[in-house]
C-alpha positions as CSV (number, residue, x, y, z in Angstrom):
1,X,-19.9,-7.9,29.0
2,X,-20.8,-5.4,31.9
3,X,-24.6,-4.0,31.4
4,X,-24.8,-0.4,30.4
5,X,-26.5,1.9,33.7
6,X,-29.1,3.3,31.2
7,X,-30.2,-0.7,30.3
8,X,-29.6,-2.1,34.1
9,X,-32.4,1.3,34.7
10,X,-34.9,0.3,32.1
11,X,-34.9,-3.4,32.8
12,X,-35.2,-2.6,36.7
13,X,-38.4,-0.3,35.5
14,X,-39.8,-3.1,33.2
15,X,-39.9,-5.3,35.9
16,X,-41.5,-3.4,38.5
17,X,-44.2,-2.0,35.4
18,X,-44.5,-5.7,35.3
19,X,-45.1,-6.6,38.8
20,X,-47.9,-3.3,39.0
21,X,-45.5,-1.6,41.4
22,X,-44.3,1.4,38.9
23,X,-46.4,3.0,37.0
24,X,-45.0,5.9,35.5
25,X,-47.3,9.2,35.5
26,X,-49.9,7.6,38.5
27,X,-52.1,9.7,39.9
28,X,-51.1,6.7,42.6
29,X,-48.3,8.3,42.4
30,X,-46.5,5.1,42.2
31,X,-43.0,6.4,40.2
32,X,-39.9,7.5,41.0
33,X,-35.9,7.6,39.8
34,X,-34.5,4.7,38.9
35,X,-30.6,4.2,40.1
36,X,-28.3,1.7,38.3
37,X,-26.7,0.5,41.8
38,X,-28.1,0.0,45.4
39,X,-27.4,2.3,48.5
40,X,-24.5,1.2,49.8
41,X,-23.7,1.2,53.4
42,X,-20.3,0.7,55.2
43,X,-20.0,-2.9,57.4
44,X,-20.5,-0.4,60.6
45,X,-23.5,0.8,59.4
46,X,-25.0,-2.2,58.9
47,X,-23.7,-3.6,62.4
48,X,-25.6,-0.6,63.4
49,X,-29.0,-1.3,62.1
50,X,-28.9,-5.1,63.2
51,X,-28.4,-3.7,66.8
52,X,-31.3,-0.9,66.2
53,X,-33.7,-3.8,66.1
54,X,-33.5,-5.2,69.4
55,X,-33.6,-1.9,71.0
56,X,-37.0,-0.4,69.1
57,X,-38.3,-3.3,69.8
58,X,-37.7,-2.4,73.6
59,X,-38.4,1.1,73.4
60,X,-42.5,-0.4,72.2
61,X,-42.0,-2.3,74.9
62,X,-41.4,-0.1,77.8
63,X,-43.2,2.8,76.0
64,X,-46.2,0.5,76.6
65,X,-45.5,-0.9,80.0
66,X,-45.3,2.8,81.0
67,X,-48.9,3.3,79.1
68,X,-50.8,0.8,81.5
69,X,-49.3,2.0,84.2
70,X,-50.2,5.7,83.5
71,X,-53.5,4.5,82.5
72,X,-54.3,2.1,85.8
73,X,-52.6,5.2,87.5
74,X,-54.8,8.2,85.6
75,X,-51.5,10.2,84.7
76,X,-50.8,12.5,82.6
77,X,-48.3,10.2,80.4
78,X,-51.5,7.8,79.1
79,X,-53.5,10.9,79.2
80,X,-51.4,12.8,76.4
81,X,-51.5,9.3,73.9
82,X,-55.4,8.5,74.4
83,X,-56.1,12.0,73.9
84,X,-58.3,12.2,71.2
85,X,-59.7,9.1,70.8
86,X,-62.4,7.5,71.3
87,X,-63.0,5.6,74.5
88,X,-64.1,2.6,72.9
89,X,-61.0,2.5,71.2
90,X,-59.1,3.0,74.0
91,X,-60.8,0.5,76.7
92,X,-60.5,-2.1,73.2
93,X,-56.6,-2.0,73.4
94,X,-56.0,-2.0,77.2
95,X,-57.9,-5.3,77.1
96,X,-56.4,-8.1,79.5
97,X,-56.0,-10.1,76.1
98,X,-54.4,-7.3,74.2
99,X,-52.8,-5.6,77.4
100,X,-48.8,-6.9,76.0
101,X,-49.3,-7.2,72.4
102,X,-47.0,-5.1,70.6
103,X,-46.8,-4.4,66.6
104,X,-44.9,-7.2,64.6
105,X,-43.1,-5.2,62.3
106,X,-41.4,-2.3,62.7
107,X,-40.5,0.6,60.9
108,X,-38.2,3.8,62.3
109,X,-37.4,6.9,60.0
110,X,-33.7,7.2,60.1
111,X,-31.8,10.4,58.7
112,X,-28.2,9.9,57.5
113,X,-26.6,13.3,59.0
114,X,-23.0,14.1,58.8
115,X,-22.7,12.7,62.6
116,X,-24.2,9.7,61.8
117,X,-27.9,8.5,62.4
118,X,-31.0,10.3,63.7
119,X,-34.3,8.2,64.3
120,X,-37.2,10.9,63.7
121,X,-40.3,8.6,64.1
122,X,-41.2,4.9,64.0
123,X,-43.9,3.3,61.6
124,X,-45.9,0.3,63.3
125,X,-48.3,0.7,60.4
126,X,-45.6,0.8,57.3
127,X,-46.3,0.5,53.6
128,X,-43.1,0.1,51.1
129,X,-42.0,-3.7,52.6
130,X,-43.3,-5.3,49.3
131,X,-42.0,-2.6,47.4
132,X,-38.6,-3.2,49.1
133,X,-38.8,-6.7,48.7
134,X,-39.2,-6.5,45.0
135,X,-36.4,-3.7,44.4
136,X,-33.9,-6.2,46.6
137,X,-34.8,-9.2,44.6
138,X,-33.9,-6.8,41.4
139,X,-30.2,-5.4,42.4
140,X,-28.3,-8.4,42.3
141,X,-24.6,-8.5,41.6
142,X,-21.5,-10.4,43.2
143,X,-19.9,-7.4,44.0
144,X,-22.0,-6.1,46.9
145,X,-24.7,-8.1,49.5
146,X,-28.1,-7.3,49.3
147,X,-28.6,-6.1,53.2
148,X,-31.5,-8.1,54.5
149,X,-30.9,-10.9,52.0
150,X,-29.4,-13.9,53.7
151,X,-32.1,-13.1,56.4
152,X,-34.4,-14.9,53.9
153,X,-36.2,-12.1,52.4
154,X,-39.0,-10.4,53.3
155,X,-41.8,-12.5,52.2
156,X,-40.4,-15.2,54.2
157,X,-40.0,-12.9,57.3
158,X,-43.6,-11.4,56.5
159,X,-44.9,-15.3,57.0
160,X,-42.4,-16.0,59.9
161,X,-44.1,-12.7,61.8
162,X,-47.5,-14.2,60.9
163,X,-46.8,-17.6,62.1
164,X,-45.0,-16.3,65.2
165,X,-48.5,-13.8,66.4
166,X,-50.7,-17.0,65.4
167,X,-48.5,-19.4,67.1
168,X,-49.3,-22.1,64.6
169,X,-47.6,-23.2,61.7
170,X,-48.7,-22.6,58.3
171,X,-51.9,-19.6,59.3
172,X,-54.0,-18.5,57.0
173,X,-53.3,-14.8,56.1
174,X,-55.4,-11.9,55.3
175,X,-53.9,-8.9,53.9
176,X,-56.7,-6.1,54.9
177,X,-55.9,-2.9,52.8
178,X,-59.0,0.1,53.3
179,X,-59.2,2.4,50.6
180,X,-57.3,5.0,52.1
181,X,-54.5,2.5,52.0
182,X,-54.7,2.0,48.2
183,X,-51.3,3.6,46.9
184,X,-50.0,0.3,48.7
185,X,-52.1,-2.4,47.8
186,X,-50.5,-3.3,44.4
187,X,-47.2,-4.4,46.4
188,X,-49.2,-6.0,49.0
189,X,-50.9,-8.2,46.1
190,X,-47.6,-8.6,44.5
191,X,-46.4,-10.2,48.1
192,X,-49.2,-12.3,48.8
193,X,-48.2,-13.4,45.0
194,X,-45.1,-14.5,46.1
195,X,-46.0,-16.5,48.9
196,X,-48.6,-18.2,47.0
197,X,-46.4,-19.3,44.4
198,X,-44.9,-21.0,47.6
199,X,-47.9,-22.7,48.6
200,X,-48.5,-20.3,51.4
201,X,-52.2,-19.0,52.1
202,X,-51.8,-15.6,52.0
203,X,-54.4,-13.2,50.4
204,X,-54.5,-9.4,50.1
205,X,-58.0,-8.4,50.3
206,X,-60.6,-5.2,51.4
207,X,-62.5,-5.3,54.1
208,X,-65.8,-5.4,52.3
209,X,-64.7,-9.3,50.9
210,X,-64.4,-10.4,54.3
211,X,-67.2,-12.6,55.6
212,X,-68.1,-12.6,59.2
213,X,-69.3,-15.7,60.8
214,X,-69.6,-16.9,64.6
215,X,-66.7,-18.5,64.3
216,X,-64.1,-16.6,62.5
217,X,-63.5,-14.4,59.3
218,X,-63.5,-16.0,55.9
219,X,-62.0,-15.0,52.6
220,X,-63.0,-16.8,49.5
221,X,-60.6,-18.7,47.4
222,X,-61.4,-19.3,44.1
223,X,-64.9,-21.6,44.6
224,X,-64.5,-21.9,49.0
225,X,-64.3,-19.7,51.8
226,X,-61.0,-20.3,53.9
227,X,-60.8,-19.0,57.5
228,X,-58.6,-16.4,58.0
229,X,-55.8,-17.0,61.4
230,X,-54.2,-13.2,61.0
231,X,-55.6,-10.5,59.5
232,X,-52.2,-8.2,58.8
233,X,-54.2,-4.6,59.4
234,X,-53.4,-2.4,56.6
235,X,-55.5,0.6,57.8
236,X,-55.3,3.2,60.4
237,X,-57.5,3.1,63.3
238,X,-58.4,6.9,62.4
239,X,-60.0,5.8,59.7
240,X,-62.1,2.8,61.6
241,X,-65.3,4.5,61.1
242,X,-65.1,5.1,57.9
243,X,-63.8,1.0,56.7
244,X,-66.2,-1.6,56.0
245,X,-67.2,-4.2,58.3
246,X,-64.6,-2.7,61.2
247,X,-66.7,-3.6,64.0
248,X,-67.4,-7.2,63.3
249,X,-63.1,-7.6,62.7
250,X,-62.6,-6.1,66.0
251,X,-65.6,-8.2,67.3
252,X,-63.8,-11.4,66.2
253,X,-60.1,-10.2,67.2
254,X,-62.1,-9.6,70.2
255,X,-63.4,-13.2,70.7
256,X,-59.8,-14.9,69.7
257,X,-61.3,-16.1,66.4
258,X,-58.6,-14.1,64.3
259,X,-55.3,-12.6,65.3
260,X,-54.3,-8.8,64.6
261,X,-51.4,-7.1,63.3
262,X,-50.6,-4.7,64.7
263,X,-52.9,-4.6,67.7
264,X,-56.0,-2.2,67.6
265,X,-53.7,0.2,70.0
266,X,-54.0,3.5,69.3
267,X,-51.8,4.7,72.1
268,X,-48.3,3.0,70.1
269,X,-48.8,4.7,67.5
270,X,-48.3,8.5,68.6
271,X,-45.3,10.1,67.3
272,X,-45.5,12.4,70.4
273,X,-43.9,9.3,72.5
274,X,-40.7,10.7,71.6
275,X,-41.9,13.9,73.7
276,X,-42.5,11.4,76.4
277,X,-39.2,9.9,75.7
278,X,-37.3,13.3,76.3
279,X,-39.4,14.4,79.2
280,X,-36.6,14.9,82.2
281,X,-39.3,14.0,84.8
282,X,-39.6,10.8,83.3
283,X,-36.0,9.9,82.6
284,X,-36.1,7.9,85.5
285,X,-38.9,5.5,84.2
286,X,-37.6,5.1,81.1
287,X,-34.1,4.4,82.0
288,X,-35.7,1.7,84.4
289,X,-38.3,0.2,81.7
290,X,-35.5,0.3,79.2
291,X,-32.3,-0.3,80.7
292,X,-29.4,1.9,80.8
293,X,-28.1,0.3,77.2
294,X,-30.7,1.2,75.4
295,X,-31.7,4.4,77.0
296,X,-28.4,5.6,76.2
297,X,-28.6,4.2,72.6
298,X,-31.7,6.2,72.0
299,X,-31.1,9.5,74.2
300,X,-28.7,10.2,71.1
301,X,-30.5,8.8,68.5
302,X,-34.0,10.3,69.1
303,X,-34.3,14.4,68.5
304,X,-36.0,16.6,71.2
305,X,-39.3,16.7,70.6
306,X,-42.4,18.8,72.7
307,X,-46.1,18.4,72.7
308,X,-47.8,21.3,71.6
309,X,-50.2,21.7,74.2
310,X,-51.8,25.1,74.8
311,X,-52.8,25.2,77.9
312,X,-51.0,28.1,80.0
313,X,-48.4,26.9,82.3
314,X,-47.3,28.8,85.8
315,X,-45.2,32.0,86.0
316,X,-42.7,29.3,87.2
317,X,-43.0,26.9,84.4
318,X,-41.3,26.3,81.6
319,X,-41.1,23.9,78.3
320,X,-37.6,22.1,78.9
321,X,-35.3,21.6,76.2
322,X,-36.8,24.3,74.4
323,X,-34.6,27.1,73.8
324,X,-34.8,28.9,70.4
325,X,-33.5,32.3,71.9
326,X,-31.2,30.3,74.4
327,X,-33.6,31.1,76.9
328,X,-36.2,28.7,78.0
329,X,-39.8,29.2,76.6
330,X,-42.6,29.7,78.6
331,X,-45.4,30.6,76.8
332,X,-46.2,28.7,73.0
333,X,-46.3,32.5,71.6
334,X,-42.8,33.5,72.0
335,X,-42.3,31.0,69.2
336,X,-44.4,33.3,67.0
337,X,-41.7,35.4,65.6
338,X,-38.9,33.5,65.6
339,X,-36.0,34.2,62.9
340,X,-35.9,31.6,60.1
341,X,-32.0,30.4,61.8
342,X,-34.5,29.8,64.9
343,X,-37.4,27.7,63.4
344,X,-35.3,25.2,62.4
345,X,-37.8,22.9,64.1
346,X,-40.7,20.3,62.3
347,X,-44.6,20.5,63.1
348,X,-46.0,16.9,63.1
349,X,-49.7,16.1,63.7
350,X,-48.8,13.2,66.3
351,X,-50.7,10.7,65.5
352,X,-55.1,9.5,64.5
353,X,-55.6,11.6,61.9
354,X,-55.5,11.6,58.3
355,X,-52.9,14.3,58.4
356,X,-50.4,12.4,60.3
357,X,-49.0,9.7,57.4
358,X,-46.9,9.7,54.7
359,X,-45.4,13.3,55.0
360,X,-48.9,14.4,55.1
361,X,-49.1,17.7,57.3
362,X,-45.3,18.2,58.1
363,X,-44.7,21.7,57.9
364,X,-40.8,22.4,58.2
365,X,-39.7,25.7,59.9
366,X,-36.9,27.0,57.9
367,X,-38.9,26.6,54.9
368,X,-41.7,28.1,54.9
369,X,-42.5,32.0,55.3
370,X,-42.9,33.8,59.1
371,X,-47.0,33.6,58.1
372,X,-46.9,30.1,57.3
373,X,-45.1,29.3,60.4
374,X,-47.4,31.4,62.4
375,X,-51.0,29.9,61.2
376,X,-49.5,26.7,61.2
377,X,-48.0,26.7,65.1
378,X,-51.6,28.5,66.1
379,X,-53.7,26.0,64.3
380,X,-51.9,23.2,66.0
381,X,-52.3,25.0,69.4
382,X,-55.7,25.0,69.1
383,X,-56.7,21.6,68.1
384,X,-55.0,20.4,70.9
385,X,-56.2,18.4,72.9
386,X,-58.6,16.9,70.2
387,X,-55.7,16.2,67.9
388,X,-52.4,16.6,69.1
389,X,-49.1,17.8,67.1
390,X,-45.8,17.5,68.3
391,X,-42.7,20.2,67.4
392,X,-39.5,18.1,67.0
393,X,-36.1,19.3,65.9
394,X,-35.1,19.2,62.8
395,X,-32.2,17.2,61.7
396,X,-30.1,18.3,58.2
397,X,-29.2,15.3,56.5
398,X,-26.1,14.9,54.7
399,X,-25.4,15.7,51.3
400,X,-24.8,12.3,48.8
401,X,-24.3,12.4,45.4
402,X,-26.4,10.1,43.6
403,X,-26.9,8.8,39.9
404,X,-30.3,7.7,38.1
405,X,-31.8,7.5,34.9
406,X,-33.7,10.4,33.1
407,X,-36.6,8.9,31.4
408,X,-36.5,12.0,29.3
409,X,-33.8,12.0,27.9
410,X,-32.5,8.6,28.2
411,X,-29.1,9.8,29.8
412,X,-27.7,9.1,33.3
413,X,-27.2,11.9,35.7
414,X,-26.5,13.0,39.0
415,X,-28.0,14.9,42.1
416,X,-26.9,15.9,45.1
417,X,-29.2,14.4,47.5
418,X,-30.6,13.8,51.4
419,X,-30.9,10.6,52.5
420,X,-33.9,8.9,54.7
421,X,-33.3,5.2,54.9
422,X,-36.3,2.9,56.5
423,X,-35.6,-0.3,57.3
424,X,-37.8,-3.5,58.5
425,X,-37.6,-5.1,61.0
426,X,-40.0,-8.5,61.9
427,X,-40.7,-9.8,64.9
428,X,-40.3,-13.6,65.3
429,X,-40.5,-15.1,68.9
430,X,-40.1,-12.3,70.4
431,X,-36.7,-11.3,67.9
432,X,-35.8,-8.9,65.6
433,X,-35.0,-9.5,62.2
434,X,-33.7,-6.8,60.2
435,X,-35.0,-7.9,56.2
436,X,-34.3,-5.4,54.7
437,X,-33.5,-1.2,54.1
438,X,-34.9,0.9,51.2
439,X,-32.9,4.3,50.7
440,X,-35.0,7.2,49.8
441,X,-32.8,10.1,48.5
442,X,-34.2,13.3,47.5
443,X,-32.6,16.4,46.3
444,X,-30.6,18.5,49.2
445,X,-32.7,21.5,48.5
446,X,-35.8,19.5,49.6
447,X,-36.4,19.7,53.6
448,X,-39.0,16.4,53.5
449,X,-37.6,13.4,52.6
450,X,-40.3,11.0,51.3
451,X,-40.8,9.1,48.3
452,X,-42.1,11.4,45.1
453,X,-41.7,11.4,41.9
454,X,-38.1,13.0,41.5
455,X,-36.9,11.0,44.2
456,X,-34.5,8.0,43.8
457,X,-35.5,4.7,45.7
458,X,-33.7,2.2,45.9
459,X,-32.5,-1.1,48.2
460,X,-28.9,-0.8,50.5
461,X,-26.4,-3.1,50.4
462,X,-22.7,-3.6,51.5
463,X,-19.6,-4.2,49.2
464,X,-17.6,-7.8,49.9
């Protein structure tokens, strides 16, 4: 007997209710649409996200190469990614120790358009991989493949990454989720839950429950303290001043008495490196850093995107790429009263602020009003260079029809939807490992794409 949509919807709920990951009416926010059936992506498509992997993994790579050399260099490409911070911050992550570290797990935004795929930031600092976990292990049916799946699973990856930054077998892992990070820590419990039931040590924690001794960082277990290998950072290094005990865990990361993921490097996680990326005075370098492969790969892949940095350039300057008018800009204040046709454009703040995550102080052209627009691009302009914001090109995704369950009145329907699909990838031995996708469809007359209430989230998979 084949379940009914409505029933495969409520059980799907009551499972997630039960594992603390939905909560219907949050103020976590922590709800959304509940779909009978997976995202399903075409054997291509998911050829196409193995292959994305490997080359994110080299974009980090050369984006940080590039960094150091700046930075040994005093240029103006290191300049632009340690603005704002604070020079302790900064001297901490160039560290001889730290100097090749690069995040463990990575996380791009990728927009389904009707000309395939656009890669509008990347996440070293993602929440939703628990949640994804749990929604894959839920969607089960011999009819389609769980993408992600036969890689083992993401809790497994999660302690393969662990294991691999260690470079021990079976570390002791700490979880550290701040408060800011609290929306997320029920699935980060729920997947150190998993891995227990394993026998694995892994422990989601706050900072305050973390002992600080000479010799490491402890986390009590029941009656003993246990010394913690990795300490997985769940917090943004904005927020550093404001997290408990921060100095003594950089202190001991520091000292090699616990290893941190991602690294305390505030310069890889600016989403203005894609302004970087698309600066023709640097194609060179990049093409060189990354190979001709992947620069290609990514030259399509990655939208134009500019700093937005107020200072006045020469009469014989100008901003390339950036051609609203079809004339090049010059001055920041000719984008002032551009037509709504012309602003279809997105202002991000770049990166080490509290505005800067989880859709947080995106303001999309096209929709908003000419005032909006206006205070928004001159507010921008004038933080800079204390906090930067980047204008990037806005990319229409393509229209889906999608069907979920109303919890109100118990029926199945459908809505014509965008699509933003994030998937994971875990770095083991210096590999890739794509463990899984979670689709994020929201409806087409929304411009931002995240997960909300009316959205629909759920995992991707393939049909046999």
């Amino acid at each position: 007997m084949i379940a009914q949509p409505e029933n495969i919807c409520t059980e799907i709920q009551s499972s997630l209710t039960h594992s603390g990951l939905f909560a219907e009416g949050s103020d976590l926010g922590n709800s959304w649409r509940i779909s009978p059936e997976p995202y399903f992506l075409s054997s291509k498509d998911v050829a196409f996200f193995h292959q994305l992997g490997p080359h994110l993994l080299n974009f980090y790579s050369a984006w940080n190469k590039l960094y150091l050399k700046s930075a040994k260099e005093n240029q103006w490409f290191s300049q632009y990614l340690d603005a704002g911070k604070p020079q302790g911050l900064i001297d901490f992550g160039k560290m001889k120790r730290f100097r090749q570290t690069l995040p463990a797990l990575l996380r791009p935004d990728v927009i389904v358009t009707e000309n395939g795929f656009a890669v509008t930031e990347l996440d070293s600092v993602p929440g939703g991989f628990g949640l994804t976990a749990e929604l894959m292990s839920l969607y089960k049916n011999p009819a389609w493949q769980i993408i992600g799946d036969s890689e083992g699973g993401i809790p497994a990856l999660f302690y393969k990454m662990a294991a691999s930054v260690a470079k021990q077998k079976d570390p002791c892992v700490a979880i550290v989720v701040s408060d800011e990070a609290e929306d997320y820590r029920s699935e980060m419990e729920w997947l150190a839950s998993i891995l227990n039931k394993k026998g694995l040590p892994v422990y989601t924690v706050h900072p305050r429950e973390i002992q600080f001794r000479e010799e490491g960082l402890f986390i009590l277990e029941g009656e003993k303290w246990v010394r913690a290998d990795v300490l997985y950072r769940f917090f943004e290094l904005f927020d550093l001043k404001n997290i408990p005990k921060s100095e003594l865990l950089m202190y001991a990361a520091k000292k090699g008495h616990v290893v941190t993921t991602p690294p305390y490097k505030a310069s890889l996680e600016e989403k203005l490196s894609f302004a970087l990326f698309h600066h023709p005075s640097m194609k060179p370098d990049w093409e060189k850093a990354l190979g001709s492969e992947t620069f290609n790969i990514l030259s399509h892949l990655i939208p134009e995107t500019w700093i937005l940095d107020s200072r006045p350039l020469t009469p014989y300057g100008v901003i390339p790429g950036l051609e609203p008018k079809g004339r090049p800009v010059q001055d920041w204040q000719e984008l002032m009263d551009l037509t709504q046709k012309e602003r279809e454009m997105v202002i991000k703040p770049s990166g080490f602020s509290p505005e800067s995550w989880g859709s947080r102080g995106v303001v999309v052209g096209h929709d908003v009003s000419a005032e909006v627009w206006q205070e928004t691009l001159r507010k921008r302009l004038q933080e800079f260079p204390g906090q930067t914001s980047i204008l990037q090109k806005f990319y229409k995704g393509k229209r889906v029809p999608t069907s979920y369950w109303d919890r109100n009145s118990g029926q199945m329907k459908t809505m014509q939807s965008r699509v933003r699909l994030t998937p994971y990838y875990f770095v083991v031995d210096g590999n890739t490992h794509l463990a899984g996708i979670l689709a994020t469809l929201c409806s087409q007359d929304k411009k931002k794409i995240h997960g909300m209430a009316d959205a629909v989230l759920m995992p991707c998979a393939v049909k046999d």
